[in-house]
C-alpha positions as CSV (number, residue, x, y, z in Angstrom):
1,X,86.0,50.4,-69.8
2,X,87.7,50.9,-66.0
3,X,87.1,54.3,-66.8
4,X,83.1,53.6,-67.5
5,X,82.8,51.2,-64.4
6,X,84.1,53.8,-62.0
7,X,82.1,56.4,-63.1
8,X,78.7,54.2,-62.7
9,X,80.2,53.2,-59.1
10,X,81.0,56.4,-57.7
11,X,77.9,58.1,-59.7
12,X,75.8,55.4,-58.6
13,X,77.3,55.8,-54.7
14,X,76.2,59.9,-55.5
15,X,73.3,59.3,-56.8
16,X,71.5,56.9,-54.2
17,X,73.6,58.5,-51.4
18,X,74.7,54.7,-50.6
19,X,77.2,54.5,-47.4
20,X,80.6,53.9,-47.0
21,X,80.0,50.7,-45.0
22,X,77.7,49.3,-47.6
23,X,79.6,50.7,-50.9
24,X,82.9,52.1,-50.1
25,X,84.9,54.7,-52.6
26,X,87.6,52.8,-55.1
27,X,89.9,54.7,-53.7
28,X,89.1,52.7,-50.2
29,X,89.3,49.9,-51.7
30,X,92.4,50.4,-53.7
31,X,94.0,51.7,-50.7
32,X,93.3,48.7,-48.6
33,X,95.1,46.2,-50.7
34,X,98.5,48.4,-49.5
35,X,97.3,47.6,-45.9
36,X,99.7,44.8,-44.2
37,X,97.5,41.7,-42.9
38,X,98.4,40.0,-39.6
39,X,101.5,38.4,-41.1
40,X,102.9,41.6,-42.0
41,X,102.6,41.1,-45.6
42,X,100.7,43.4,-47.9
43,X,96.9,42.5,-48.8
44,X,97.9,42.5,-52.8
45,X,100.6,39.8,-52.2
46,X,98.2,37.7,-50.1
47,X,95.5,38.3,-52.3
48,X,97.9,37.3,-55.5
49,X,99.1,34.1,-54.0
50,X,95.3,32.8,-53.0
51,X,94.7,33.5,-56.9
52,X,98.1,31.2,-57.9
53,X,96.4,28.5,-55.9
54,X,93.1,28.7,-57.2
55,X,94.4,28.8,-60.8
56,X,96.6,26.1,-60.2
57,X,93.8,23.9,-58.6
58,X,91.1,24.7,-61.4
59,X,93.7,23.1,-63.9
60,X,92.7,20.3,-62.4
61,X,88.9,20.7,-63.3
62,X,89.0,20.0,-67.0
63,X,90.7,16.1,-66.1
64,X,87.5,15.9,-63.8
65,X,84.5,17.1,-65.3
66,X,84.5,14.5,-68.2
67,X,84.3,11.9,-65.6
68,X,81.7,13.3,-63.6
69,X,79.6,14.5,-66.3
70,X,79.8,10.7,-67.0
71,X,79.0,8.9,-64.2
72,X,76.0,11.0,-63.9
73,X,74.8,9.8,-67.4
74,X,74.2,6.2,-65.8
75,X,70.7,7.1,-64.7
76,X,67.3,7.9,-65.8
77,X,65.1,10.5,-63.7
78,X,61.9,9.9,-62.8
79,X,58.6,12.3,-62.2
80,X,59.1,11.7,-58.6
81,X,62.5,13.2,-58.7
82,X,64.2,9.8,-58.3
83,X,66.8,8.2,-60.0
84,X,66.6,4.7,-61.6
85,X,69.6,3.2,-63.7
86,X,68.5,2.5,-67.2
């Protein structure tokens, strides 16, 4: 599959002589996640702990959406666009 998705990238890149600045090479991109950011740390390791928070914070989605999903369920919409409790 990562094989198949590289080849459309880089064949499509090829094919539609798309530029670096608007499509780079994977190998760019691969490359740039060894780069250190201004801390000094590597892009991966930043990257990977912005992806721990995320995933930790989205556990806290299923816990909310019931009660959202709710309280929108208190209203009736009207043609106008409006919304009138029932």
């Amino acid at each position: 599959m990562l094989v198949a998705v590289a080849a459309i990238w880089e064949g499509g890149k090829a094919l539609f002589a798309i530029p670096r600045y608007k499509l780079p090479h994977l190998y760019e991109i691969l490359a740039d996640f060894f780069r250190q950011g201004a801390g000094g740390e590597r892009w991966f390791t930043i990257m990977a702990q912005n992806a721990g928070v995320t995933a930790l914070e989205s556990g806290t989605a299923p816990a909310g959406a019931p009660a959202g999903s709710g309280s929108g369920r208190g209203g009736q919409r009207l043609p106008s666009g409006s919304w009138t409790p029932t």
